[in-house]
RODO-2510 file (C-alpha; in nm, 4 decimals, decimal comma):
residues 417
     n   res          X          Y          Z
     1     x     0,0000     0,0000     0,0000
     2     x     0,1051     0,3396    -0,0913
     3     x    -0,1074     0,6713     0,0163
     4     x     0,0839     0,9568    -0,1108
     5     x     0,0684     1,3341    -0,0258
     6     x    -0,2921     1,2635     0,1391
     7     x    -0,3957     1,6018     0,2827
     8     x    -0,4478     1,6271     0,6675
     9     x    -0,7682     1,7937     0,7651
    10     x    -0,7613     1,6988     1,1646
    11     x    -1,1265     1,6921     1,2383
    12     x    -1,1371     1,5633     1,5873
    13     x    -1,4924     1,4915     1,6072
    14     x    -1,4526     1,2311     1,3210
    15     x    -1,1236     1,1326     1,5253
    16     x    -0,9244     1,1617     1,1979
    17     x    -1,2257     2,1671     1,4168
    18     x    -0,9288     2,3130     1,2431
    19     x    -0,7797     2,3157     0,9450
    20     x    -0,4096     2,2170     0,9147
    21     x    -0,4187     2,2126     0,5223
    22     x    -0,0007     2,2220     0,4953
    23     x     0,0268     1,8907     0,6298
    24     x     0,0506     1,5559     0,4321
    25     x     0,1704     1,2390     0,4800
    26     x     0,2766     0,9567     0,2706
    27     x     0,2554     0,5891     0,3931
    28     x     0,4873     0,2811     0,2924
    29     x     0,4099    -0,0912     0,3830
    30     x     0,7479    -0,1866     0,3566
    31     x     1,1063    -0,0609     0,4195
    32     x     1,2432    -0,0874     0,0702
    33     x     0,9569     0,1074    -0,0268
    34     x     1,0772     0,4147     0,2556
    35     x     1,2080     0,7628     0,0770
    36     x     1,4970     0,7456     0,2768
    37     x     1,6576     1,0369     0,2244
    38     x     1,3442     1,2121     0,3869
    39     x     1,3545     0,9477     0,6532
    40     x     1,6826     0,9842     0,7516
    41     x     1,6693     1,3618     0,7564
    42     x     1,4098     1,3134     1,0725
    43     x     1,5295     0,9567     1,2253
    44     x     1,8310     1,1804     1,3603
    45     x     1,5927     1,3726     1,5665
    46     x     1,4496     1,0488     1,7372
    47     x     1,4923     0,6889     1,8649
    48     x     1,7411     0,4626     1,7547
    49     x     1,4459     0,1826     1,7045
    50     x     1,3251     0,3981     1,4081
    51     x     1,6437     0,3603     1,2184
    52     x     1,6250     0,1628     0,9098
    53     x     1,8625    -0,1554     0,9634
    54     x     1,6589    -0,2181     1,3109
    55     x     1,2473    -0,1528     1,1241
    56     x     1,4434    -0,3409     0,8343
    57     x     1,4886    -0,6660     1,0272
    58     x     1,1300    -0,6217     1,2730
    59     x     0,9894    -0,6613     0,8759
    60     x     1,1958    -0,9809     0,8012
    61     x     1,1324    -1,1961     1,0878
    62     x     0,8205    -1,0533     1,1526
    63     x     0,5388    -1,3011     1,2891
    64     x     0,2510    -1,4759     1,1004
    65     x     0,0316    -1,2418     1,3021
    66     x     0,1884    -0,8729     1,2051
    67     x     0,2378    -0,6271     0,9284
    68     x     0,3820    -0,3191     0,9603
    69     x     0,3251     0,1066     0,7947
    70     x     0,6098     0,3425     0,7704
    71     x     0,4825     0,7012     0,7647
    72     x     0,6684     1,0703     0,6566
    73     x     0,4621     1,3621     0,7485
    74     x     0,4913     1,6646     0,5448
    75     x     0,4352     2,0384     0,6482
    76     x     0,4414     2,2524     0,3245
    77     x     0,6600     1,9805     0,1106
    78     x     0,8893     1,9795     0,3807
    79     x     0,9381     1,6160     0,5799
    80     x     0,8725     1,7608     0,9040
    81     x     0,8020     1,4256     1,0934
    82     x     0,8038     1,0104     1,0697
    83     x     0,5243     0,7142     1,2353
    84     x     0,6039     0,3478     1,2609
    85     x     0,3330     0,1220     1,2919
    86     x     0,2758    -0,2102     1,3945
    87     x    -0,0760    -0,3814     1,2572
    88     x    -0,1394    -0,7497     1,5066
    89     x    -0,4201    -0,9929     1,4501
    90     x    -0,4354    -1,1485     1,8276
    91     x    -0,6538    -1,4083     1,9556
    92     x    -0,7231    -1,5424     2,3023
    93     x    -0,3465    -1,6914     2,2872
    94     x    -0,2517    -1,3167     2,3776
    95     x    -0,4072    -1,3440     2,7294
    96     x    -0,2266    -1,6518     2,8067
    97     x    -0,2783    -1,7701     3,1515
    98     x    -0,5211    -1,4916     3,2501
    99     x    -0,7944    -1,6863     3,0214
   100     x    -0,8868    -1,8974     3,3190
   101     x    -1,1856    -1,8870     3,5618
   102     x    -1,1079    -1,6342     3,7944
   103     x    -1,1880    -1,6582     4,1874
   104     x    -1,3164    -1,3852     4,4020
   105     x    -0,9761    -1,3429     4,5470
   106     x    -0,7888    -1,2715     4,2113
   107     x    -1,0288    -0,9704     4,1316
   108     x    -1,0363    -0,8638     4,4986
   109     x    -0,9642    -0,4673     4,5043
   110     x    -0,8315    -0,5065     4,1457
   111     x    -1,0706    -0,4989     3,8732
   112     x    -1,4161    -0,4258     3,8674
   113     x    -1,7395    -0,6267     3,9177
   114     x    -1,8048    -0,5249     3,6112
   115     x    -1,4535    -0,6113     3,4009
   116     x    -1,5134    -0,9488     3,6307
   117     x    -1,7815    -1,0438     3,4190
   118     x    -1,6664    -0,8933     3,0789
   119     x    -1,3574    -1,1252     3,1339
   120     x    -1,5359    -1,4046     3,2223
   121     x    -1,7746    -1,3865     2,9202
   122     x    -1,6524    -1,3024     2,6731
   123     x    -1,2729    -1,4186     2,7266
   124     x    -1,2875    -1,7190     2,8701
   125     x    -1,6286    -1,8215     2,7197
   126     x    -1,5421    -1,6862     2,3777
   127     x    -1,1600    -1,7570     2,4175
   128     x    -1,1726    -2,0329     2,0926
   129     x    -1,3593    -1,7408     1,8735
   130     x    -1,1901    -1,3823     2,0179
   131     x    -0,9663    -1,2419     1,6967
   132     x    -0,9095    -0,8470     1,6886
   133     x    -0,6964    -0,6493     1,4603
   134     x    -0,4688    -0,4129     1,6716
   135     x    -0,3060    -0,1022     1,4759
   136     x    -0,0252     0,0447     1,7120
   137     x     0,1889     0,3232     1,6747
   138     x     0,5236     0,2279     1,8764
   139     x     0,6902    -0,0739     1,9354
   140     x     0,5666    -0,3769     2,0320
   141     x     0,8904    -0,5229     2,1484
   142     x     1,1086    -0,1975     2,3055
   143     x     0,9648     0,0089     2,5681
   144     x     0,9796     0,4150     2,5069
   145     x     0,9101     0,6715     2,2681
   146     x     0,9830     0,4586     1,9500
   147     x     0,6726     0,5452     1,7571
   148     x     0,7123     0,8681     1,5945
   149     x     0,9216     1,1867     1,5896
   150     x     0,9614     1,4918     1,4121
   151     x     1,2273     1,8254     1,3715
   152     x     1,2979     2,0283     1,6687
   153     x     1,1304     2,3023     1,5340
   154     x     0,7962     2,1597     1,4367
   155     x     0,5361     2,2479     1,6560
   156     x     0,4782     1,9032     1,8490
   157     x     0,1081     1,9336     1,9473
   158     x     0,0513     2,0157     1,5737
   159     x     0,2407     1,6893     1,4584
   160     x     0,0115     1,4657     1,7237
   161     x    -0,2734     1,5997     1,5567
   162     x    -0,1483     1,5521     1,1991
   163     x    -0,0675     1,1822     1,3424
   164     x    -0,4228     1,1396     1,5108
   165     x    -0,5649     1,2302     1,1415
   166     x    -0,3042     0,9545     1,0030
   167     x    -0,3978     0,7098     1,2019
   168     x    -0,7434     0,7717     1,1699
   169     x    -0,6617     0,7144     0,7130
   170     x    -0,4915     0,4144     0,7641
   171     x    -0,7613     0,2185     0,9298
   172     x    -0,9501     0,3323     0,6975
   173     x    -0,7255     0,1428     0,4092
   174     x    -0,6557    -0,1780     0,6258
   175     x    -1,0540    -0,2531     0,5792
   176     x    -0,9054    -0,4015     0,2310
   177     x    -0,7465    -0,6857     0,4583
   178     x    -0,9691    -0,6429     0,8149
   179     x    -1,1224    -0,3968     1,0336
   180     x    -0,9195    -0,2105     1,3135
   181     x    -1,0354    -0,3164     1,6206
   182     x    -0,8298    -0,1045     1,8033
   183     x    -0,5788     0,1703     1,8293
   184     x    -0,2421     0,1829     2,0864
   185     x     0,0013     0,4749     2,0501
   186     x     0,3078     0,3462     2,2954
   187     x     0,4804     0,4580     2,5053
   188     x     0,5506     0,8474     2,5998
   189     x     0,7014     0,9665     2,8411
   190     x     0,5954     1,2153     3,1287
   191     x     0,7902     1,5142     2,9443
   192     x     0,6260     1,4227     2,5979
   193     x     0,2425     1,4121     2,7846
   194     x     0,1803     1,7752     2,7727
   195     x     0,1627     1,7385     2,3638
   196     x     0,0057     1,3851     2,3361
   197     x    -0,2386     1,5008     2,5451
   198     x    -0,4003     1,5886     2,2383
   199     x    -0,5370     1,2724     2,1703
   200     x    -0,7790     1,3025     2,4430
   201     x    -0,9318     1,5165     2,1807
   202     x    -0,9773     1,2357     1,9549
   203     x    -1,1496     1,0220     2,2269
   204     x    -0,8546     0,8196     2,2817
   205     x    -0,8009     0,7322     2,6583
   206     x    -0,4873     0,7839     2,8333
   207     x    -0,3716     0,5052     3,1088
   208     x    -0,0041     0,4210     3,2293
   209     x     0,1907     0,1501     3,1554
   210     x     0,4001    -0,0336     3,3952
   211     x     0,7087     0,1815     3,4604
   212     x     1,0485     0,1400     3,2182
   213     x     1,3280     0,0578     3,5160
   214     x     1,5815     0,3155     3,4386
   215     x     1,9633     0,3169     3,5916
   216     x     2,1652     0,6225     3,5786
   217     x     2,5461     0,5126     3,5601
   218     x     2,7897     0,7300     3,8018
   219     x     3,0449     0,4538     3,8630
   220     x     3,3256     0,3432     3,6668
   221     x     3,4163    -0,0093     3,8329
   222     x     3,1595    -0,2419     3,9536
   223     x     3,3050    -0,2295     4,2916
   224     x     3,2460     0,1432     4,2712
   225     x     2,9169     0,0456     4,2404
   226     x     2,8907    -0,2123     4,5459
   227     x     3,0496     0,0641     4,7648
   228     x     2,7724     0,3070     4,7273
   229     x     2,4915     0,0663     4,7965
   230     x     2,4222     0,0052     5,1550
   231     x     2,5714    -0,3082     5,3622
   232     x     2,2164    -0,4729     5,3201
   233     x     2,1809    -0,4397     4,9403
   234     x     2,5965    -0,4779     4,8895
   235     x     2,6143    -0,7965     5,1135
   236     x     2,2716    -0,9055     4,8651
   237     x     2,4436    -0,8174     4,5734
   238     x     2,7878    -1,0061     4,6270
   239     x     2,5737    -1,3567     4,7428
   240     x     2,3732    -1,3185     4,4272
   241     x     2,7119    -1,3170     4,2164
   242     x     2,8884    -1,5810     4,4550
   243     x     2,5821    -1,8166     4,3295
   244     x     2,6467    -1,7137     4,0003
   245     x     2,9866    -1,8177     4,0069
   246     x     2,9427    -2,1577     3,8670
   247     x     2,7728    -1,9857     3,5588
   248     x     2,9787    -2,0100     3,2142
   249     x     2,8991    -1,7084     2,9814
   250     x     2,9628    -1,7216     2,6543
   251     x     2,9538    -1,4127     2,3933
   252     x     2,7614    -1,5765     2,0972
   253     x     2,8247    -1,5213     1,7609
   254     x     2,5487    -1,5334     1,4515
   255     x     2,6754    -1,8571     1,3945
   256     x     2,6429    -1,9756     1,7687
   257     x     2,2827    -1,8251     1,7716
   258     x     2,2136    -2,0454     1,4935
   259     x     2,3041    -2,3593     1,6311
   260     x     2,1807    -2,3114     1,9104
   261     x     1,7860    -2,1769     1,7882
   262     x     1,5902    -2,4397     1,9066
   263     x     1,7568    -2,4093     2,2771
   264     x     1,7232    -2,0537     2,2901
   265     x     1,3544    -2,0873     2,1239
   266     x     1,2513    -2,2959     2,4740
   267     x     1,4639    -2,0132     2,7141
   268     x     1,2300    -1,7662     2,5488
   269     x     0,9093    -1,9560     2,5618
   270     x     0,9579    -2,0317     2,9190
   271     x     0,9735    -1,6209     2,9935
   272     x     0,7234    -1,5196     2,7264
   273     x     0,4556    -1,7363     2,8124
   274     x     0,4455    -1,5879     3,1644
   275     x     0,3353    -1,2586     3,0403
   276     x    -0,0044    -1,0818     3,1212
   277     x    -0,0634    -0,9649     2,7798
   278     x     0,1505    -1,0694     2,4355
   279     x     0,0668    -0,9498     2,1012
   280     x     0,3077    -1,0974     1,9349
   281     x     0,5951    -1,3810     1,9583
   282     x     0,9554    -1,3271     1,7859
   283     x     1,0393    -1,6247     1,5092
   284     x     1,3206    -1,8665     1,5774
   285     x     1,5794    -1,6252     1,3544
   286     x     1,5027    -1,3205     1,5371
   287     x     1,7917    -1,3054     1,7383
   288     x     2,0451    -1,4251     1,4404
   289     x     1,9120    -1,1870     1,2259
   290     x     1,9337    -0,8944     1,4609
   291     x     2,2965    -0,9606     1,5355
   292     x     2,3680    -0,9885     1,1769
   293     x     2,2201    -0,6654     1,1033
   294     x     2,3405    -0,4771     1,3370
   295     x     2,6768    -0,6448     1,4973
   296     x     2,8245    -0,4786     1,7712
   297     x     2,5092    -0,2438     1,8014
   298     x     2,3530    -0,5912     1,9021
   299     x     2,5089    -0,8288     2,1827
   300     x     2,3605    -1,1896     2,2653
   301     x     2,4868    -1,3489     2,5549
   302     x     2,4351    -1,7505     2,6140
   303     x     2,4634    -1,8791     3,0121
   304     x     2,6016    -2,2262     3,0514
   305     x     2,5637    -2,4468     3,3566
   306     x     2,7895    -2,7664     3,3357
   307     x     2,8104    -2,7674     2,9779
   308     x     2,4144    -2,7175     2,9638
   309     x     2,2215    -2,4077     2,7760
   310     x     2,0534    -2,2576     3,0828
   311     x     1,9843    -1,8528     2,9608
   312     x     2,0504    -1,5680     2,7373
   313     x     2,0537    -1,2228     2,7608
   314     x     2,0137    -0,9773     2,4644
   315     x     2,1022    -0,6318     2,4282
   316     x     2,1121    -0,2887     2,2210
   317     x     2,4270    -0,1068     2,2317
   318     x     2,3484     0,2823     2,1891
   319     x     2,5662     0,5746     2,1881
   320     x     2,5076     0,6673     2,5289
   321     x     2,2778     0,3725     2,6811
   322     x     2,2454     0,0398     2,7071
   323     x     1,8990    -0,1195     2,6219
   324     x     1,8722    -0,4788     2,7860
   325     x     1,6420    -0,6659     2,5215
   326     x     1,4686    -1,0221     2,5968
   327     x     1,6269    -1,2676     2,8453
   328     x     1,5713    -1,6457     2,8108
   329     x     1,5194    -1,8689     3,1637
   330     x     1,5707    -2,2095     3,2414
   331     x     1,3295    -2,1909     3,5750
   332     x     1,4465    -2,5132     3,7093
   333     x     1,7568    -2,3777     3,7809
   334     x     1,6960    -2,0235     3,7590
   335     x     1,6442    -1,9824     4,2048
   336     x     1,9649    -2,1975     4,2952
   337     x     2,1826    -2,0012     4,0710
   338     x     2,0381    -1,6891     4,0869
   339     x     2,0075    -1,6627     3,7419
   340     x     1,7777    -1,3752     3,6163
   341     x     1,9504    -1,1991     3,9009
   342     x     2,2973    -1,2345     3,7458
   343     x     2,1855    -1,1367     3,4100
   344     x     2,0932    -0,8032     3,5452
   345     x     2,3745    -0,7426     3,6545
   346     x     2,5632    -0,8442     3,4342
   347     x     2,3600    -0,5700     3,2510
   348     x     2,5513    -0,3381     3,5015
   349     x     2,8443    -0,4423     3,4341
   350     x     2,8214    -0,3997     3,0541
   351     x     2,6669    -0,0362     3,1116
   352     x     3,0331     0,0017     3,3261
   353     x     3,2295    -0,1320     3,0365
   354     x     3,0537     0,0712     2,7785
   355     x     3,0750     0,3690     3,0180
   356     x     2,7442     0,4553     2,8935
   357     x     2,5408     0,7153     3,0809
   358     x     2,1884     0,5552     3,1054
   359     x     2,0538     0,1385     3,1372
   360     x     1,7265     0,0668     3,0442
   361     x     1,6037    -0,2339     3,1509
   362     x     1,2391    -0,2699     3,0730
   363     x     0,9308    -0,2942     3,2193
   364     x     0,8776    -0,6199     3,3954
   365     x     1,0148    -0,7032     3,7362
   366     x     1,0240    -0,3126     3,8886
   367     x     1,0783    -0,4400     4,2160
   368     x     1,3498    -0,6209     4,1953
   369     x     1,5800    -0,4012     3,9106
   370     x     1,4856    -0,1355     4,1665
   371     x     1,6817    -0,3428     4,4001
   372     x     1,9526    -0,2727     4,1633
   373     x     1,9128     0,1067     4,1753
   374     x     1,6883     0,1388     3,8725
   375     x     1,4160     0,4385     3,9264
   376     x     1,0752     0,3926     3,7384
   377     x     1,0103     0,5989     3,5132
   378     x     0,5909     0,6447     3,3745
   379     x     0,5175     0,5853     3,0729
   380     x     0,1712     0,7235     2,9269
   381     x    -0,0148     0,5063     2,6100
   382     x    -0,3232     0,6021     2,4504
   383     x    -0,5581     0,3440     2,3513
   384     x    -0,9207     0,3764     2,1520
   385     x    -1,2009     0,1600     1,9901
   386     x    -1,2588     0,2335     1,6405
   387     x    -1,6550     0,1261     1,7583
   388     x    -1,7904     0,4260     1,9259
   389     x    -1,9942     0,1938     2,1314
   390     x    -1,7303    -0,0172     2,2094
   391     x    -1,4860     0,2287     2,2862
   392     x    -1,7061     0,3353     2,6249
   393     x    -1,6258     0,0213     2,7800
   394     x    -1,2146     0,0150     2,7261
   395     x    -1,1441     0,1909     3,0228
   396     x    -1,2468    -0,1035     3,2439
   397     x    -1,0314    -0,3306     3,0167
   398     x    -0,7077    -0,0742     3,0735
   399     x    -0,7896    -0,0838     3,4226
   400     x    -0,6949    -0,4421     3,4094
   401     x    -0,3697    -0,3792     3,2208
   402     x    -0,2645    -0,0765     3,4664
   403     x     0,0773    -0,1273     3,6720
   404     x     0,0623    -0,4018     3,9412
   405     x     0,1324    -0,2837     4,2942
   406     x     0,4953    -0,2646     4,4190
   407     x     0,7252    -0,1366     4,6573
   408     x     1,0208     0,0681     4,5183
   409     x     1,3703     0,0042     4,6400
   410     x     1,6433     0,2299     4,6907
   411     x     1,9607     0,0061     4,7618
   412     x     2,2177     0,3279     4,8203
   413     x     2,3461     0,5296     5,0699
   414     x     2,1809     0,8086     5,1102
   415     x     2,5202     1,0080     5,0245
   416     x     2,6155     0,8139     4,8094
   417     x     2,4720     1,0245     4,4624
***
């Protein structure tokens, strides 16, 4: 599909009353399609995760269940801004283990009496028959701002409109293939709110997310970094690594990622399946791929326990941060070794090496990377139901996806930063 310098008109009432008649916008469905000399003129201005050679390999190994939009607004003839978009058929397998009979207990003070029984009917007794077409603008597998930017100078409440009018012409197109159920723009953060705000105007609602777990970097040896915690959190931190001691790491090649895909396909399984909500699983030659693309942007880390495959850890190099990308668990093992607990921080260790200024490790688990020092940091999505109707009753559905409960840890001396 190709819509080409499609005027903007921004009429909020039709979510698509001013006039904006400079912008347009022109829409690729695939990255060899992309003008990328306009691309790249904007990309610069934004996330890493909307550079080419990353979107380029998302496309490739992209699942069964997934197609993707690449967008270049326009103010005047002038590329002024850029919108990824992801496009997910999901069925009751996204749920996972929530699609089970709930007991008074498990909705207690949680979710409503009345998302109780919208759960119970129509998830669980409709789980075999539930199939919705998501369109999301963002990232379905990084956390942050990764769905759009534009020039410093462009007027950024102007460019969320022009994007609310975007998305509101492409699900108008992807009727060729299947309705849009739904619409998620992912994941802003709080200094980016007071311009997507504007899609309240479009009837989207806002709810947060739970929290990317955030570690500034002020040390340069890991040792630094033991001294400033307290002697409860230090004494934690070197009995976590002392039962890690035993583990083998092993920096693993495209070649090594290959041989070792159906391995590494299990370790991922075993953490995926446990989420609350997936939209979408990563093929077997995601990780190969990604390394191949991208090289040392990209590391991929196997974990060894007497000679067996027991974890991985996977990872975006940036100029000044580290993004830790999906983990792999053997759970059997995971508690006696300390496992997960190593990888993060070995995570640490690699943001010491790299003498990067920032880790960002994600948004599962806030208690315990806050045990590591990591601060949350809120992020704000926007969700709405392309049925008017429909759309009334999300909010007791986002309700149900808000941030769990949990206690933040600070593990430092209180002079230490």
């Amino acid at each position: 599909m190709l819509i080409s310098c499609t005027k903007i008109s921004n009429k909020k009432n039709s979510a698509s009353s001013k006039e904006t008649t400079n912008f347009a916008f022109t829409v690729y469905d695939s990255v060899a399609m992309i003008n990328t000399e306009h691309w790249n003129k904007i990309v610069v201005h934004g996330s890493e995760f909307l550079q080419i050679p990353f979107l380029s390999v998302l496309e490739n190994e992209r699942p069964d269940n997934m197609h993707f939009h690449y967008v270049i607004i326009y103010d005047s003839n002038k590329p002024v801004a850029i919108s990824y978009f992801q496009v997910i058929d999901f069925s009751s397998d996204s749920f996972g283990s929530n699609v089970v009979e709930p007991t008074e207990n498990e909705f207690s003070c949680v979710i409503t009496n009345y998302l109780k029984k919208y759960l119970t009917n129509h998830l669980i007794k409709s789980a075999d028959r539930i199939n919705m077409r998501l369109l999301i603008c963002g990232n379905a597998f990084v956390s942050g701002e990764h769905g759009f930017t534009c020039i410093p100078e462009a007027d950024k409440s102007e460019v969320v409109e022009a994007l609310a009018d975007v998305i509101h012409r492409i699900g108008e197109t992807e009727k060729l293939r299947g309705k849009i159920a739904m619409v998620l723009v992912k994941d802003f953060y709080s200094s980016s709110v007071q311009h997507t705000k504007e899609f309240g105007e479009y009837k989207y609602h806002d709810f947060l997310v739970e929290p990317n777990m955030v570690l500034d970097i002020h040390w340069n040896t890991f040792d630094e970094y033991l001294n400033a915690m307290s002697k409860k959190y230090r004494n934690r931190a070197k009995n976590i690594v002392k039962k890690g001691a035993e583990i083998e790491r092993k920096d693993f090649s495209v070649e090594d990622i290959k041989a070792n895909s159906k391995q590494l396909l299990q370790l991922y399984n075993n953490v995926h399946l446990k989420a609350k909500f997936r939209m979408a699983s990563l093929t077997p030659s995601y990780f190969a791929e990604m390394k191949k693309v991208l090289g040392d942007k990209f590391n991929f880390v196997g974990y060894y326990h007497e000679q067996k495959l027991i974890g991985f850890r996977s990872t975006f190099i940036l100029e000044d941060e580290i993004e830790a990308h999906f983990v792999g668990l053997d759970y059997s093992i995971n508690k006696e070794l300390e496992l997960y607990q190593n990888i993060l921080y070995d995570y640490v260790k690699d943001s010491l090496d790299k003498k990067v200024k920032h880790l960002f490790l994600g948004r599962t688990a806030s208690e315990i990377k806050s045990t590591l020092g990591a601060e949350a940091v809120e992020l704000t999505c926007y969700i709405r139901h392309r049925n008017p109707l429909s759309n009334r009753i999300i909010k007791p559905f986002v309700d149900y996806l808000k941030p769990s409960d949990w206690i933040p840890r600070n593990p430092f001396k209180e002079i230490s930063i």
